[in-house]
Every structure is written in C-alpha cells, then in structure tokens.
C-alpha positions in Angstrom: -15.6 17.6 -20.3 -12.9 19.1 -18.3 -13.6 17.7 -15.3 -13.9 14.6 -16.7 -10.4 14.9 -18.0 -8.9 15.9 -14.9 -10.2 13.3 -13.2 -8.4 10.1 -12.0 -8.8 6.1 -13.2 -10.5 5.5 -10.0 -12.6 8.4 -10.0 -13.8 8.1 -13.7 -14.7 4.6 -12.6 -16.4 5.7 -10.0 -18.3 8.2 -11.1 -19.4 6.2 -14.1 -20.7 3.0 -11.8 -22.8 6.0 -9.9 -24.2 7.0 -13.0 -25.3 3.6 -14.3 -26.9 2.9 -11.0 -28.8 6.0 -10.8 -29.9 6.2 -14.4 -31.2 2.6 -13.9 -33.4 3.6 -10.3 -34.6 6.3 -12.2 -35.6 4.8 -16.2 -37.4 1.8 -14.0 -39.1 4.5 -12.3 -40.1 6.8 -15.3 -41.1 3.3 -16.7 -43.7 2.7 -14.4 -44.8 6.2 -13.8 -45.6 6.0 -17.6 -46.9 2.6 -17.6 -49.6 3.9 -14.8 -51.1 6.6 -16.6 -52.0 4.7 -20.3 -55.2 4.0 -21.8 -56.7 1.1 -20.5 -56.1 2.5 -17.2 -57.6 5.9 -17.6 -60.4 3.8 -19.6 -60.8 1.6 -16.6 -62.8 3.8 -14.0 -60.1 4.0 -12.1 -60.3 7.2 -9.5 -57.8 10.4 -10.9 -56.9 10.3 -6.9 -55.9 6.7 -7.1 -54.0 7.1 -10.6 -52.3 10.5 -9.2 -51.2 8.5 -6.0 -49.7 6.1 -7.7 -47.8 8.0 -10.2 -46.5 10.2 -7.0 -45.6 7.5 -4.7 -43.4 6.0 -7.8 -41.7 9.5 -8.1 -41.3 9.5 -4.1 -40.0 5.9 -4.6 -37.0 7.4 -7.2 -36.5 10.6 -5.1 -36.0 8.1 -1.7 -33.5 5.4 -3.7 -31.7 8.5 -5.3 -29.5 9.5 -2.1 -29.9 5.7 -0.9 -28.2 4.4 -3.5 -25.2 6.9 -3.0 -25.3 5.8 0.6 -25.1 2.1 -0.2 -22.5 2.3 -2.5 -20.6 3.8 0.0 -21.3 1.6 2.5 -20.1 -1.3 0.3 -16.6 0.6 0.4 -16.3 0.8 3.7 -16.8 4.5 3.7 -19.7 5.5 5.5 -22.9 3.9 7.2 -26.8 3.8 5.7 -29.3 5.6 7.8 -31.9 2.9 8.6 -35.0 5.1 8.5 -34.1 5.7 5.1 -33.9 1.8 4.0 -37.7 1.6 6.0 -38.6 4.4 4.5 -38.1 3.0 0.5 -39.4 -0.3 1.7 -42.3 1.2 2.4 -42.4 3.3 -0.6 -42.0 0.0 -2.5 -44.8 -1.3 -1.0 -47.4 1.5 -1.2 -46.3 1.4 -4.9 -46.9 -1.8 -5.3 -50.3 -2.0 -3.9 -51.2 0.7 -6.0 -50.2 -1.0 -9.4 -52.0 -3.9 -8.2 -55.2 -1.9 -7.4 -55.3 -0.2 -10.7 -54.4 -3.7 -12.7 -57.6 -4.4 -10.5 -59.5 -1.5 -12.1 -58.2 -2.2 -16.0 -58.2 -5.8 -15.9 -55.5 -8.4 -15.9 -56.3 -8.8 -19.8 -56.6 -5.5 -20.7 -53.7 -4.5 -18.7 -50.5 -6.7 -19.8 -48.3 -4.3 -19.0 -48.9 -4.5 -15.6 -46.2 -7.6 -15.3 -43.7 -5.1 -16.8 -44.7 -2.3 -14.3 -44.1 -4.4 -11.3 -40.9 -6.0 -13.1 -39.4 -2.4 -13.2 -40.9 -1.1 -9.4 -38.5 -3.6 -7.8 -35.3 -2.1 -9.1 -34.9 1.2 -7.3 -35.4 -0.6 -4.0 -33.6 -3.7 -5.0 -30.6 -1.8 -6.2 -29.6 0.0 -2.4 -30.7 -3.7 -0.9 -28.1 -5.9 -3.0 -25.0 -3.5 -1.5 -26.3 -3.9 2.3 -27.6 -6.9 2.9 -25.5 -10.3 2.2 -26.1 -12.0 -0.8 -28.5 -14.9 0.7 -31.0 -12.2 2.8 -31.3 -10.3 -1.3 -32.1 -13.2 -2.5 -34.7 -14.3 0.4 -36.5 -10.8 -0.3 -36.4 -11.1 -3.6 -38.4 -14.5 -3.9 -40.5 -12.9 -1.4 -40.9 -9.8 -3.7 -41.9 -11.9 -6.3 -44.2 -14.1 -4.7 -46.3 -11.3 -3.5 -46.4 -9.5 -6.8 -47.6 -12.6 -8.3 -50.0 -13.2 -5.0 -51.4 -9.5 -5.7 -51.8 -10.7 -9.3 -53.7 -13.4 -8.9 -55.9 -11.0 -6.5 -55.9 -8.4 -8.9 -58.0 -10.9 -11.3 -55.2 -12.7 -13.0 -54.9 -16.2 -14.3 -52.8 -18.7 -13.8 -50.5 -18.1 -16.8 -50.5 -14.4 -15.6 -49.6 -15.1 -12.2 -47.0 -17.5 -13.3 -45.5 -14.6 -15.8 -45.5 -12.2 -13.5 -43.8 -14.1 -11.1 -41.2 -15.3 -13.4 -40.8 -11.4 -14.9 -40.2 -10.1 -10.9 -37.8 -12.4 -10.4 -35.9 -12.8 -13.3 -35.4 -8.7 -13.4 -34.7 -8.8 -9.2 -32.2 -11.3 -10.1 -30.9 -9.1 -13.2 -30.7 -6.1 -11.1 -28.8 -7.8 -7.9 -26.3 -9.3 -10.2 -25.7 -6.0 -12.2 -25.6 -4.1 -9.6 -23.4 -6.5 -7.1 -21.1 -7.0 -9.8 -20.7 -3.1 -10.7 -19.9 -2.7 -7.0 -17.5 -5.4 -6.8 -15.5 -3.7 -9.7 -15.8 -0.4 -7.6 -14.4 -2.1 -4.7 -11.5 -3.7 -6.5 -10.9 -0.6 -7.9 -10.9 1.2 -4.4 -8.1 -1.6 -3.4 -6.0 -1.0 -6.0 -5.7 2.3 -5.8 -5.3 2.3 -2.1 -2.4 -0.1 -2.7 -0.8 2.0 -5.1 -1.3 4.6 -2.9 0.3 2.3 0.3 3.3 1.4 -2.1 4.1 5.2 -2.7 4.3 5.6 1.0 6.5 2.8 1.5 8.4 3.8 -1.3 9.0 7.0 0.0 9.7 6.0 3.3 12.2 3.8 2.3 14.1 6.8 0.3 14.1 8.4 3.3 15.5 5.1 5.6 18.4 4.6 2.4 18.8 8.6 2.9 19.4 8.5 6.8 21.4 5.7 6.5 23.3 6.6 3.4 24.3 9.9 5.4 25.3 8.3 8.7 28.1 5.9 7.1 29.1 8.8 5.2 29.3 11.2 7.6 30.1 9.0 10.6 33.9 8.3 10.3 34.4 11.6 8.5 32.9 13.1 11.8 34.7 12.0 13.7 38.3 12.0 12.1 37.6 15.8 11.5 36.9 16.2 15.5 39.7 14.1 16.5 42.6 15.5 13.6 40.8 19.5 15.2 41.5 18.1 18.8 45.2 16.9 17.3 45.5 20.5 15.7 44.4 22.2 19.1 46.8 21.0 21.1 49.8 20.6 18.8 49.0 24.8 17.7 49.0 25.2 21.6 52.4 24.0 22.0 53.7 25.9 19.2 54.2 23.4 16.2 53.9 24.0 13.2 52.4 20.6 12.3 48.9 22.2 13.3 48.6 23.4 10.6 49.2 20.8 8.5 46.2 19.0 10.9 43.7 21.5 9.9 44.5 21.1 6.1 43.6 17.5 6.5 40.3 18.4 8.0 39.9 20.6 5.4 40.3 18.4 3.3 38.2 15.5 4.9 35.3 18.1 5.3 35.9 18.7 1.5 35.2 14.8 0.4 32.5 14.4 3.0 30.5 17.3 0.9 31.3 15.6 -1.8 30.1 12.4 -1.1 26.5 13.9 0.7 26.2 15.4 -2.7 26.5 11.9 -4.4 24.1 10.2 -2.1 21.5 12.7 -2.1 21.8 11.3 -6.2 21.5 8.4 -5.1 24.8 7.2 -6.9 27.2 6.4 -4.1 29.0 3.1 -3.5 31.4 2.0 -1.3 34.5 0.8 -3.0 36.3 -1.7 -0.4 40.0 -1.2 -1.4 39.6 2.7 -0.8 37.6 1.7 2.8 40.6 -1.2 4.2 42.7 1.9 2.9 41.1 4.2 4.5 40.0 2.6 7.7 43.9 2.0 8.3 44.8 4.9 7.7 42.8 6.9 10.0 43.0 4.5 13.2 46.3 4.7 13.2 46.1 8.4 13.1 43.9 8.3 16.3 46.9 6.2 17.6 45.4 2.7 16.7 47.0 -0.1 15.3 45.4 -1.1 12.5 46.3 -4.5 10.7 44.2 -5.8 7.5 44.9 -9.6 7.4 43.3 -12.1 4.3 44.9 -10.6 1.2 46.1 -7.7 -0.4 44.1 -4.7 -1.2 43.9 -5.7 -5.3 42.7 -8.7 -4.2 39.6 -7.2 -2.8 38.9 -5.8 -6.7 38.3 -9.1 -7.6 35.3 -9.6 -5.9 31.7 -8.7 -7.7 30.9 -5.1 -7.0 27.9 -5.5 -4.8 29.4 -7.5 -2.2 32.5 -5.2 -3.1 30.2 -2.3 -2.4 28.5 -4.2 1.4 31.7 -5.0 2.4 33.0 -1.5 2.1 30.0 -0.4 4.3 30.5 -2.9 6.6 34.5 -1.7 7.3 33.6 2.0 7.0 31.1 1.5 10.0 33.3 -1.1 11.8 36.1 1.7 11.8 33.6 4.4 13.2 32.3 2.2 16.1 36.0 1.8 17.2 36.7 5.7 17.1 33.3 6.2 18.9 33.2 3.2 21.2 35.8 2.3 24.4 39.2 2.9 24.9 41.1 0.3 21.9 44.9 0.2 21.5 44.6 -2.4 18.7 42.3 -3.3 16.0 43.0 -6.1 13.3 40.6 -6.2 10.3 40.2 -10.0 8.8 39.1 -10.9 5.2 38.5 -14.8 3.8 37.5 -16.2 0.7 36.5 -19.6 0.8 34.3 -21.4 -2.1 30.9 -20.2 -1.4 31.3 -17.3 0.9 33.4 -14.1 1.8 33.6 -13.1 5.6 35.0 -10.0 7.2 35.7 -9.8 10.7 36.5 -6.6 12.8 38.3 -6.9 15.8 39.2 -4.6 18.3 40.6 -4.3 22.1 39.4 -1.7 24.8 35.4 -2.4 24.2 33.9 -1.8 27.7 32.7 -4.6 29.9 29.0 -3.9 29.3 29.6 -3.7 25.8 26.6 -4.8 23.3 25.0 -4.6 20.4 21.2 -5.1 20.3 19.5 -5.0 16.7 17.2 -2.4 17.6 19.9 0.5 18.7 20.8 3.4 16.7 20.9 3.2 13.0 24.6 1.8 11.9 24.4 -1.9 12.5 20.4 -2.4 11.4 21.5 0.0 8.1 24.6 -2.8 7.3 22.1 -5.6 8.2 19.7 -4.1 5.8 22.5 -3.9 3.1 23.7 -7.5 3.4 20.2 -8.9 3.9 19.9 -7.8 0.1 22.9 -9.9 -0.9 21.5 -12.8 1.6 24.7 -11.8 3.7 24.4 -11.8 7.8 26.1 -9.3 10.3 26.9 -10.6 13.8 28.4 -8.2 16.0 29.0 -8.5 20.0 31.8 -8.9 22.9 34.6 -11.6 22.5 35.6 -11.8 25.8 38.8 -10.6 27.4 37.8 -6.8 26.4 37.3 -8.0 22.8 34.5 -6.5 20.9 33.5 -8.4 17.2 32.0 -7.7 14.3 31.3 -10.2 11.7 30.1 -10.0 8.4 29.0 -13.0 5.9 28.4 -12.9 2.2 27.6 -15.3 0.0 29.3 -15.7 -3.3 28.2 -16.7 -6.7 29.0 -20.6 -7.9 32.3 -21.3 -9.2 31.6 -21.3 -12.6 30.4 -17.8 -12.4 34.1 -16.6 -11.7 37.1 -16.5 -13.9 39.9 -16.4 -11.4 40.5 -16.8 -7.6 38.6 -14.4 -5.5 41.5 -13.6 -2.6 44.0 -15.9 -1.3 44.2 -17.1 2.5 47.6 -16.3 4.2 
C-alpha cells in the first residue's frame, strides 16, 4: 500500500492498465485450462496424454503472453522493441492450443461439449492482446476474421453443426473484437497519459530555463552600467589620488556607494521583484555620462512626465535607457549623446543617440545578451528595438511601444517640445 501511495498519476495509471491486461491473458487462460479437463471430456475417451497436452500448452500459452504483453505495451510507447521469436513463438502456442481443443471437442462431441465455443472464445485473448499493440489496426483485424474462421472450420471438422459452427464463429469473433478494442483503448489511455506527462515534464524544463534566461539577463542590465561606472569613477580615483587630490577620495565613496546599490539590486532580482523605474534611469543615465565626460541631453519632456506612463512600458523603457547608457560607456570613443522621448497617440518611442561609434559598428540580433534581453522585454509589450549605425559616426538605438487606446488614459501622456 505504500508503494502505491508513493507512486505518481502516471505510474498508478500505468501500473493499473498492466494489471488489467495481465489478469485478463491469464483468467482466459485458467478458463480454458478448466474448461479442458471437465466431465464430458474425461467421459469422452479422450487419451490422459492428449487432455494433459492440452491443459500444458494453454499454461505455456499464458507463461509466453505474460512477458509479451509487457513488451507490447512498451512498444506501443515508444519505449522498447518486441523480440519476434517471441510473437512466433505464442502464435504457435495459439495454434497447438487450438488444435488441441478441437481434437478433444472431437472426442466429447460437439453436443455434449457446448463449452467448447467458450473455450476457443477465451484461447484467442492472450495472443490477441500482445497482437492489437503491434500490428496496425486493419492487419488485427485481418487475423482476427481469420482466427475465427478457422475455429469455426475446426468446428465444423470437429463434428459440429451448422448452428454450432455459426456460434462459434460469431463467439471468436465478437470476444477477438472485445479484446482488441479493450485492450487498444487501455493503451491509447496509457499513451496519452505518457504525453502528458512528458509535456509537463518539457514545460518544467522550459520553465526553468527561462528563470535562468530572465536571471542572466536580469543581472547583466543590473550589473552592466554599475560595472562599469565603478571601473571608470576607480580609474578617476587612481589618477586624481596620484596627483595628490583630495577629490579621490570622494571618487572611491561613490564607488562605494554604487557597489552598495548594485548588491542591493542583485538581491532584488534574484526575488524576482525588480523593475526599472524610467525617471530614476534618464536620471541616472545623465548623470553618470557626464561623469565619464559625456554630454548627456534628455529631450521629449520632463522627467515627471515619464511617471505618467503605465508601469510596464515605464518599467521596458527604463531597461531600454539603462542598457543604451552601458553600450555608450563600453562602445567607441563618444563626446556626445542625446537621449529622445515621444508620445504620440498610439505609441511611445525612445531613441538613443550617440557620436564616436566606430566605422564597423553593428548590432546583429544574435550577439551578446543586452540587445536580445531588451528585445525580449518589449516583445512582451508588442514593442520593437531597432538599433544600428546612423551614419556620420552615429550609432542608434530605437525603441517602440505601443500604448493603450485613448480612453484607457486620464490625462496626456508627455508633451512634445
């Protein structure tokens, strides 16, 4: 009972559609194992040998579709391949069991042996239920009629009349059918099952790997412009400590403090909680370009305007300056930078612009993990980045958002100067 409790949906599932299956091989073979030992066939003259062989073939018959079964099921999974001597070696079984029914409904007597139609009923199932799983549905169905029309061919042989012939064809087929339909449809359940839980399964994965994409993106627009303003405002520090002022020091307080927030905010995204806020990036952005002896002018509104805006596009927007500003610390040689916001109806656009990009300059979708990570983020609003030289040592970054309708906003969203 434990086991059973510690088990899985899937594997409860399975392990119950096993069960059925094998119970079924193995009460249709105790059912005509019993069915060849009663009266009227000990009271028929029939040879012990010939009763004995009979009975033991029909055990060898369960023994062989025990394992084959298993295999079968499998193989209607997709998990494993079925040996073929073992499908031979149960049609053969089937056979020889068969023949040997027959020949002792030949000893009793078609009359005085009615059960004989039940016997050969039942000694089709443990064959019948491995076949149904590997062969398609239209080759079951061809051995099936041809399962039946020999039964009821050995029948008639046997001594049988018409109306016994008839029955017994009619009780072979209709329990071949029953079984392939049971059995086909247990295993289709199994199957769909299997799926589901492989999807799950796929979902999680995917799932986890896109934690892990949000992570690694998450931390490089956090930590990219902190970077490098703590390696530039150290570099400032070195050399002003190196001619003897005492504005170094004042240098290495702001990296302090810079390395201070930037352990802040890895904390908050590891949570998962961060957001960009895109008054505090223009702000920001400004503010530490012109430190690295930039100049730095935000053009479209004023900063409270930004607040306005709905917080997710708020929140994109703010990624999109934060990695604009980090690309210009990193990238060429600029003097000048100018930072562009517009509001118009439907839509908001930022543009980044900056001098000193150099003459090779470019910006394929594919390289390093800032640009795809902001086109990831404003796919999500339905936004679009476009980013590339402008010519005359120009280098451009653009950034579209749509906008909800009118009606959806109380006031003006940012005014154009």
């Amino acid at each position: 009972m434990r086991g059973w409790q510690r088990r899985d949906g899937f594997a409860k599932i399975d392990l119950y559609t096993r069960g059925s299956m094998h119970s079924l091989v193995w009460s249709m073979t105790l059912c005509q194992t019993l069915l060849s030992v009663t009266r009227p066939v000990r009271h028929s003259g029939a040879p012990a040998l010939l009763i004995a062989a009979t009975v033991l073939t029909g055990v060898g018959q369960g023994l062989c579709s025990a394992p084959l079964v298993t295999r079968a099921l499998d193989r209607y999974l997709g998990r494993q391949a079925v040996d073929r001597w073992l499908v031979a070696l149960a049609a053969v079984l089937l056979l020889m069991n068969t023949a040997g029914l027959l020949t002792l409904g030949g000893y009793a007597g078609t009359e005085e042996f009615p059960e004989l139609r039940l016997a050969l009923a039942a000694v089709i199932w443990p064959f019948l239920t491995s076949f149904v799983l590997i062969a398609p549905l239209w080759a079951s169905g061809v051995c099936l009629t041809v399962m039946a029309a020999g039964m009821s061919g050995g029948a008639w042989l046997a001594g049988g009349t018409g109306s016994f012939v008839l029955a017994t064809f009619l009780g072979s087929g209709f329990s071949g059918a029953l079984a392939s339909v049971t059995v086909r449809l247990s295993a289709w359940t199994l199957g769909v099952m299997q799926k589901l839980r492989d999807a799950k399964d796929v979902e999680t994965r995917l799932a986890v790997a896109e934690e892990r994409l949000r992570f690694g993106r998450d931390m490089h627009d956090v930590l990219g412009r902190n970077l490098a303003v703590i390696a530039l405002k150290s570099e400032l520090a070195a050399e002003l400590a190196q001619r003897g002022k005492p504005a170094a020091v004042d240098q290495m307080v702001e990296v302090q403090r810079i390395a201070r927030v930037s352990q802040q905010e890895v904390r908050e995204v590891v949570r998962g909680y961060r957001e960009a806020d895109l008054r505090t990036e223009l702000a920001g952005a400004q503010g530490v370009l012109r430190a690295a002896g930039i100049n730095c002018a935000v053009e479209g509104g004023d900063p409270h305007g930004a607040e306005r805006l709905p917080a997710s596009v708020q929140s994109v927007l703010g990624w999109v300056v934060r990695e604009a500003a980090t690309n210009v610390l990193r990238h060429g040689d600029p003097r000048r930078c100018t930072i562009r916001l517009r509001a118009a109806q439907d839509a908001v656009r930022l543009v980044v612009e900056n001098d000193g990009a150099p003459p090779d300059a470019v910006a394929a979708p594919g390289e390093g993990s800032g640009l795809p990570g902001l086109r990831e983020r404003l796919g999500a609003l339905d936004g679009r980045l476009e980013a590339g030289p402008a010519g005359d040592g120009l280098f451009r970054l653009t950034a579209t958002v749509p906008l909800p309708s009118p009606t959806e906003r109380t006031a003006p969203l940012l005014e154009e100067r």
